[in-house]
C-alpha positions as CSV (number, residue, x, y, z in Angstrom):
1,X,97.7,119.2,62.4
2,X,98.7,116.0,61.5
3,X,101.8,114.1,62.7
4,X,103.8,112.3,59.5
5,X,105.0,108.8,60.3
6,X,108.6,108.5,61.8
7,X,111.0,106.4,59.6
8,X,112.5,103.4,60.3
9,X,116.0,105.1,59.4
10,X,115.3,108.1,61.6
11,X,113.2,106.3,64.3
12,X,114.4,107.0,68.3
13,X,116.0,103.8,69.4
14,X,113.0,102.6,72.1
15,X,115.9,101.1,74.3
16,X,118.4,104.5,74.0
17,X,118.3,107.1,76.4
18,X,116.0,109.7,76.1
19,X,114.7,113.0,78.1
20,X,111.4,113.2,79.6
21,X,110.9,117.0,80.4
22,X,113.9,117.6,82.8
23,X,114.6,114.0,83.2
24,X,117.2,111.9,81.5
25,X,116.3,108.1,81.2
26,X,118.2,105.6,80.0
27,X,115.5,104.3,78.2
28,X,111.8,104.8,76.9
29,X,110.0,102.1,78.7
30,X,108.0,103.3,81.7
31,X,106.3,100.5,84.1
32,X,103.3,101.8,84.3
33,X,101.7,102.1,87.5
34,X,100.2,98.8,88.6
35,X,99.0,98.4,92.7
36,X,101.4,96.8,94.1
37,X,99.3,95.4,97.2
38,X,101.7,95.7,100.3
39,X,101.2,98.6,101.5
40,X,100.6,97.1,105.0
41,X,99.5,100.4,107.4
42,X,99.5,102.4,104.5
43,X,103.2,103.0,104.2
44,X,106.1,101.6,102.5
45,X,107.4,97.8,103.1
46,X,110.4,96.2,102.1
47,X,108.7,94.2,99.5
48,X,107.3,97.3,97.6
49,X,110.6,98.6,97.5
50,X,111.9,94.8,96.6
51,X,109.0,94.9,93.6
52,X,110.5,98.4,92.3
53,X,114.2,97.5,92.3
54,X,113.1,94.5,90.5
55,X,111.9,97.1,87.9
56,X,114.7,99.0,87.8
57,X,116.9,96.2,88.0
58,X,115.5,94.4,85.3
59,X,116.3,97.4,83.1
60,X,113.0,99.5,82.7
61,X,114.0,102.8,81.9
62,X,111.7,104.1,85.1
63,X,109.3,102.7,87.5
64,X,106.0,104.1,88.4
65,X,105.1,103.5,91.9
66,X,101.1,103.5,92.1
67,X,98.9,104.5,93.6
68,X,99.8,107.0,96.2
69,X,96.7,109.0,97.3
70,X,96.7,112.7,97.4
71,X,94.1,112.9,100.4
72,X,93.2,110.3,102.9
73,X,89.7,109.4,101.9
74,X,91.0,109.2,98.1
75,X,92.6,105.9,99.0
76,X,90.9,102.7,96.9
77,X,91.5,101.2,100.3
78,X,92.8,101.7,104.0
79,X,96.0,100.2,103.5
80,X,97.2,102.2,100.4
81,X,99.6,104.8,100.7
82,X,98.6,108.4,100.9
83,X,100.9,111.5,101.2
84,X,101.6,112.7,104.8
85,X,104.8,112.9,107.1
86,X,104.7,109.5,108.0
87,X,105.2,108.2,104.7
88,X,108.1,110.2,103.8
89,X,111.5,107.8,105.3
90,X,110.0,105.2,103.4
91,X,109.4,106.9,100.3
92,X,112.7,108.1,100.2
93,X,114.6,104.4,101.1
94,X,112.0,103.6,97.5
95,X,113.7,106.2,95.5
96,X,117.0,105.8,97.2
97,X,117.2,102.1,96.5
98,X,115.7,102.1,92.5
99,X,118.1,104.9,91.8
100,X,120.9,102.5,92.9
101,X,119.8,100.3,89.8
102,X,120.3,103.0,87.4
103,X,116.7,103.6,87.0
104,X,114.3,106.5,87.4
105,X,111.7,106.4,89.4
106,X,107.8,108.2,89.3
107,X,105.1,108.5,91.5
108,X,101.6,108.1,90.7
109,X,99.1,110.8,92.4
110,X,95.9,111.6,92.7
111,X,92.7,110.7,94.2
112,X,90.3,107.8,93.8
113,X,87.2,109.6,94.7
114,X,84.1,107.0,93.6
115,X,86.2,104.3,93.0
116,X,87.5,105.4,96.5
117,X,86.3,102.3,99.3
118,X,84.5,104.6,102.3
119,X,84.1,101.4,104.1
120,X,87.8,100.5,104.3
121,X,88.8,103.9,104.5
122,X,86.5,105.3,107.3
123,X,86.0,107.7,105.3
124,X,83.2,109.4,102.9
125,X,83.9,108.7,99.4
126,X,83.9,111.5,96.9
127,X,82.0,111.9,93.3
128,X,81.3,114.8,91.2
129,X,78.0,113.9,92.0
130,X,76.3,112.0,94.6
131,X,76.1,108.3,93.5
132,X,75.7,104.8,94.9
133,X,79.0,103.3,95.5
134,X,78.7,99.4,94.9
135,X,82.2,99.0,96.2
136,X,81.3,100.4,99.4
137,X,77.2,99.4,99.0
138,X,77.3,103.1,100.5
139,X,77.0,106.3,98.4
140,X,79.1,108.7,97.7
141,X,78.9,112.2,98.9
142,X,79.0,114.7,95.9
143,X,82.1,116.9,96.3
144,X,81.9,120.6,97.8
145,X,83.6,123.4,96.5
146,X,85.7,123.7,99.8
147,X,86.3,119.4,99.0
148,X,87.9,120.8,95.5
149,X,89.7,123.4,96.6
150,X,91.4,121.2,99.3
151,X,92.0,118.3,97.3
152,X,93.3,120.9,94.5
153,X,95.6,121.9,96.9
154,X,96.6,118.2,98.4
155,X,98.2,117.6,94.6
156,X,100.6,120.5,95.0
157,X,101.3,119.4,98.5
158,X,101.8,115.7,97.2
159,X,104.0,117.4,94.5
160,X,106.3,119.1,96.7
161,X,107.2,115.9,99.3
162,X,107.5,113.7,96.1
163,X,110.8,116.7,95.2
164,X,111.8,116.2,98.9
165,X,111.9,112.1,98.8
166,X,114.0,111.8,95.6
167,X,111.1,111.2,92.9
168,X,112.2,111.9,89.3
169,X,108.2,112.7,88.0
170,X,105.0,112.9,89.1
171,X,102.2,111.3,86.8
172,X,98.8,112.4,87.6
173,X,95.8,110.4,87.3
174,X,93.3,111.4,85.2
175,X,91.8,108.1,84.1
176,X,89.7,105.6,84.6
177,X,86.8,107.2,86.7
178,X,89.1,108.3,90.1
179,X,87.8,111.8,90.9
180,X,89.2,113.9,88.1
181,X,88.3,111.3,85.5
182,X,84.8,111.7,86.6
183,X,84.6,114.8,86.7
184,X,85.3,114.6,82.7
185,X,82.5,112.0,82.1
186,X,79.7,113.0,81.2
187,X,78.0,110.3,82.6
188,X,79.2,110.5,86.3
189,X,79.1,114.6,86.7
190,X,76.0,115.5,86.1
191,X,76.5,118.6,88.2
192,X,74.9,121.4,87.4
193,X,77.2,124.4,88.9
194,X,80.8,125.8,87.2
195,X,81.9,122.3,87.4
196,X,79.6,120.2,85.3
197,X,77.9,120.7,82.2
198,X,79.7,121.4,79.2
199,X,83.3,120.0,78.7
200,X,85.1,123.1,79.3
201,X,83.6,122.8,82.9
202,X,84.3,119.4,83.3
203,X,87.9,119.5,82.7
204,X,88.3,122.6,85.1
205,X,88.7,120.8,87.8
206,X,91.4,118.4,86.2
207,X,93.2,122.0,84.6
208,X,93.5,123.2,87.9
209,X,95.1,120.3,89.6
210,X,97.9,120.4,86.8
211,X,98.3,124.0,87.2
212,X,98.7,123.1,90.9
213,X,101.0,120.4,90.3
214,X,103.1,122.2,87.5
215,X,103.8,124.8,89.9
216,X,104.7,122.8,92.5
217,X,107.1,120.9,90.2
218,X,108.4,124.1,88.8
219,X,110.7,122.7,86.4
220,X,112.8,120.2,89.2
221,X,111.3,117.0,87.8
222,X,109.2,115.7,85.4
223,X,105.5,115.8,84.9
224,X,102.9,113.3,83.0
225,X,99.0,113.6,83.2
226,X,97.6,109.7,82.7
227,X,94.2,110.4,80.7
228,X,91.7,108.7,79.2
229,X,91.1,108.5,75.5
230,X,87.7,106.8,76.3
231,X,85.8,105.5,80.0
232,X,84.5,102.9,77.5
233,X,80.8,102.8,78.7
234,X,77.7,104.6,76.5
235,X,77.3,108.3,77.9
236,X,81.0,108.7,79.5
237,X,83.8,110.5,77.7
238,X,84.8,109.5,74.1
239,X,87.2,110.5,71.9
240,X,85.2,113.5,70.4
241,X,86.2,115.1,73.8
242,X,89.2,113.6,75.0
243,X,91.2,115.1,72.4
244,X,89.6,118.5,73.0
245,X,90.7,118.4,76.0
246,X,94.5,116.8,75.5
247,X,94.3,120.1,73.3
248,X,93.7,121.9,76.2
249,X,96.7,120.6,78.2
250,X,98.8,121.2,75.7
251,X,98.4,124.8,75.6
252,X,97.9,125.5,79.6
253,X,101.7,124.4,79.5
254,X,101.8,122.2,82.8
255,X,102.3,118.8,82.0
256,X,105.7,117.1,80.2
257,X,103.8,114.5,78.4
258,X,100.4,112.7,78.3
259,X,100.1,108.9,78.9
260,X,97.3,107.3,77.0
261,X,94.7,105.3,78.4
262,X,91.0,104.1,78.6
263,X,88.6,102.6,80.9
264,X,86.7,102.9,83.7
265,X,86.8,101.0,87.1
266,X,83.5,101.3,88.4
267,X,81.4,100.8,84.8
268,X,84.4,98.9,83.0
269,X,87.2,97.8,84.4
270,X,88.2,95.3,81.6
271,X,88.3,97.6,78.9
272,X,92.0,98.7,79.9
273,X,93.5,95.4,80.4
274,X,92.4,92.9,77.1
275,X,92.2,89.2,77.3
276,X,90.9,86.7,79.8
277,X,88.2,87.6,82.8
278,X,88.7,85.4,85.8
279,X,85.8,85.9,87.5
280,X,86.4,83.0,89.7
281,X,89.5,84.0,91.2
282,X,88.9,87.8,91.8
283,X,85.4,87.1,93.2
284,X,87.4,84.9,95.8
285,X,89.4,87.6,96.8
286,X,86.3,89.7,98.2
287,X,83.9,88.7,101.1
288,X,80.1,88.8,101.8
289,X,77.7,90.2,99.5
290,X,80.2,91.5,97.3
291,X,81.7,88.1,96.9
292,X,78.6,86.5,96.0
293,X,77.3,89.4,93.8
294,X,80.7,88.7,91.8
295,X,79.8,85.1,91.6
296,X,76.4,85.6,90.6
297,X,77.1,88.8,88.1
298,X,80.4,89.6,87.2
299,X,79.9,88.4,84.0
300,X,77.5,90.7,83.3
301,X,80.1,93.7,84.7
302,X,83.4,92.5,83.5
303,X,82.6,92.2,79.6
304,X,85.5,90.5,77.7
305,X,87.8,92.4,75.6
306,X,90.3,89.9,73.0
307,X,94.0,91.1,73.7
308,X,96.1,92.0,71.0
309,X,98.9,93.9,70.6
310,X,99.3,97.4,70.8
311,X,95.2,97.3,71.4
312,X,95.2,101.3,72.2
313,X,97.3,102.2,69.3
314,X,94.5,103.3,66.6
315,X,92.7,105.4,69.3
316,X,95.9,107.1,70.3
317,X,96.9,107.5,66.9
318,X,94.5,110.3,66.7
319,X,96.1,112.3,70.0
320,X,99.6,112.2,67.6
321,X,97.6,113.7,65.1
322,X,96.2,116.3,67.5
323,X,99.0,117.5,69.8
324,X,102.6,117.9,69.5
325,X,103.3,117.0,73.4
326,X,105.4,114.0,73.8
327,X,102.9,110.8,74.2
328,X,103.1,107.5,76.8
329,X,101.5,104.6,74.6
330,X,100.7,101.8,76.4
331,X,98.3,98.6,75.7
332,X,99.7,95.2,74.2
333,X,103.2,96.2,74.3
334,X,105.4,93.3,75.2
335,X,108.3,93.4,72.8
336,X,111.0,95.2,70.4
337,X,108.6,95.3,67.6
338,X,105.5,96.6,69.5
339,X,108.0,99.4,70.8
340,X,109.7,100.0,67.4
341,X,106.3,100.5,66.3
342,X,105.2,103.3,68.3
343,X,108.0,104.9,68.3
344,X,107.2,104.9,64.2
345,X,104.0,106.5,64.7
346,X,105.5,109.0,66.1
347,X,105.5,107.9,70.4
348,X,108.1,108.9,72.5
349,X,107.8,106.4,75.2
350,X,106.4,103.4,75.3
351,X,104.4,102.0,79.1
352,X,104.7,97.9,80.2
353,X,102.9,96.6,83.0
354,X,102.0,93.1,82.7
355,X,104.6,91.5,80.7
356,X,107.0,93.5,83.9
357,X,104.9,91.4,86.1
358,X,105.1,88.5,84.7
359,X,109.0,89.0,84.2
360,X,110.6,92.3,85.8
361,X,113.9,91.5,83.5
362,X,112.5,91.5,80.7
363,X,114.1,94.7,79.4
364,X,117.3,93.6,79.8
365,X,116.9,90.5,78.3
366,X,115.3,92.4,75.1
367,X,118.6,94.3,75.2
368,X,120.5,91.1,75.2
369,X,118.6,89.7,72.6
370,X,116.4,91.7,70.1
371,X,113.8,88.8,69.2
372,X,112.6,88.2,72.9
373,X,109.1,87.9,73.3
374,X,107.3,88.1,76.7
375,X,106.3,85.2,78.8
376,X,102.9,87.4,79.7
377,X,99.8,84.9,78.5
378,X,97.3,87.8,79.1
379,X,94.8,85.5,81.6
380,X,94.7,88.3,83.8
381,X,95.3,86.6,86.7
382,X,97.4,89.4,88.2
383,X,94.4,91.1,88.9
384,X,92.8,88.7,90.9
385,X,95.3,89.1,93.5
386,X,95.5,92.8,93.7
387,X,94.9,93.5,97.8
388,X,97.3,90.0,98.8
389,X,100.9,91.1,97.5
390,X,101.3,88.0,95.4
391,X,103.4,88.0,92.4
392,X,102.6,86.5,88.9
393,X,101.0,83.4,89.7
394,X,102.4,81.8,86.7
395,X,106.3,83.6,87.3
396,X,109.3,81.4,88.1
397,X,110.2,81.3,91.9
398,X,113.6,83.9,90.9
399,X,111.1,86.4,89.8
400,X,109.6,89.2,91.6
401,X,106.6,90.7,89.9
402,X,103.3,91.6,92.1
403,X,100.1,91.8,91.0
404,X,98.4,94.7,88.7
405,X,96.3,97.1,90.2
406,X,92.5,96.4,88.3
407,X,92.7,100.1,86.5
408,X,95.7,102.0,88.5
């Protein structure tokens, strides 16, 4: 199939309401899910809830709340927030408070296995396969068919308390190496049972956490798989399959729409994110051997990638060609135009994160003037900060962005 470009006389309006599965929103701009980074005791603070009514505030038509871990030992770190009883009053002041600002509100679930921290955590981190994890210097303990079964399970669980706290959608992650995503590479699951091998078997796993999920959700809010187009790295998935297997969602039925993405966080992280690489400052925000391997090597880890706008688009292009489910596309996309033109190849919504952080408002100030182009410079700096809860370092002291999760 191929998708025929949208005129500009029939085009959606980017900033008119619009329905995502069961969901109204008043607009088409999602904040995509960027780590927040005060998470203190894994649970919600005030300031997260501050950072996410500064979303919704500022006039984003919903706010993704990342990352919130299906299982404990599928935390990136001890302090993030994973789904038990605990977690629940605070999740549902979150909802309760960015639904006062007229926006909806999503959470972002699934679990981190490699790129999962055992150290931090306490816990043994997961991989299709066993691996060394350089962000533990452990290894990884290759999943067991009762550790996917389980963690199928923890999605629909996850699923059901995000109905009971008030969220709007669910977007499931699928990307950028955590446990399903590695399941799909090629590279990472070299498994050689029912769930490795050829791609069929490699997206099981991911297939049946949607199932799970979409039944969970039955129909009560909205539901988005974030996948990648490509990990980015020689011998993990590329396009050949990824769109194979966004043809497979589409016809299993489970998901509202697919957000586009690429990367990977433990081979490379930069790929998703475009311009600068300040190796200095995140090396700084490690310790011991890690820090100095960061100092020594990271520019042999974090290759450079020069931003510009709407960087994704030609890859994603292709998934409009190849299914007819609605489609996130983010990447580069910081103003009217960039949204006017996905929504003329044929997007539905379009997904900010940086230019948010840098200045939450900015929405609203697109709405109040058409020509308004983001403040975001693109040096990346959010990411340095990503465990400390600081905002923009370059953002005005009225503005309340935090700092982008590296790959959320």
């Amino acid at each position: 199939m191929t998708a025929s470009p949208v005129s500009p006389a029939t085009r959606p309006d980017p900033l008119a309401p619009a329905d995502l599965g069961p969901v109204r929103l008043r607009n088409r701009v999602i904040k995509s899910a960027t780590f927040e980074g005060v998470t203190t005791g894994a649970l919600v603070t005030d300031a997260l809830i501050d950072f996410h009514v500064a979303v919704g505030a500022g006039g984003a038509g919903m706010a993704t709340v990342a990352y919130l871990a299906v299982s404990p030992e599928g935390r990136t770190e001890r302090d993030q927030v994973y789904w038990r009883p605990e977690a629940l009053p605070g999740l549902r002041r979150l909802t309760e408070a960015v639904h006062a600002t007229g926006a909806a509100v999503s959470a972002q679930i699934g679990h981190a296995g490699p790129v999962a921290n055992s150290r931090s955590n306490g816990l043994p981190s997961l991989s299709p396969s066993t691996r060394p994890n350089p962000l533990s210097m452990s290894w990884d303990r290759a999943a067991s068919e009762a550790d996917i079964r389980r963690i199928i399970d923890d999605h629909a669980r996850a699923t059901r308390y995000a109905i009971e706290v008030g969220f709007d959608a669910v977007e499931v992650h699928l990307g950028h190496n955590y446990l399903a995503s590695s399941f799909l590479s090629p590279k990472i699951n070299r498994r050689k049972d029912s769930w490795g091998g050829p791609l069929e078997r490699r997206a099981e796993f991911a297939r049946r956490i949607l199932q799970a999920v979409g039944e969970a959700a039955d129909g009560r809010i909205a539901v988005l798989a974030k996948m990648n187009m490509a990990d980015g790295v020689p011998g993990g998935l590329w396009l050949d399959e990824s769109l194979l297997f966004a043809q497979m969602l589409e016809r299993d039925g489970h998901v509202d729409a697919l957000e586009l993405t690429g990367g990977s966080s433990l081979l490379n992280p930069m790929y998703l994110f475009r311009g600068d690489v300040p190796i200095r400052e995140m090396a700084e925000t490690q310790s011991g051997i890690v820090k100095l391997g960061m100092k020594l090597f990271g520019r042999l880890v974090f290759s450079h990638y020069p931003y510009e706008p709407l960087y994704f688009r030609d890859y994603a292009r292709q998934f409009r060609d190849a299914v007819n489910l609605p489609l996130v596309l983010l990447g580069g996309i910081t103003d009217l135009a960039g949204m006017n033109a996905a929504m003329d190849d044929g997007f539905e919504f379009v997904a900010m994160a940086r230019a948010l952080l840098r200045e939450p408002d900015l929405i609203n100030r697109i709405q109040a003037e058409s020509s308004t182009e983001s403040l975001c410079i693109h040096c990346n700096l959010c990411a340095a900060s990503i465990f400390t809860g600081t905002r923009c370092p370059l953002a005005t002291t009225t503005q309340t962005a935090q700092p982008a999760d590296l790959l959320s």
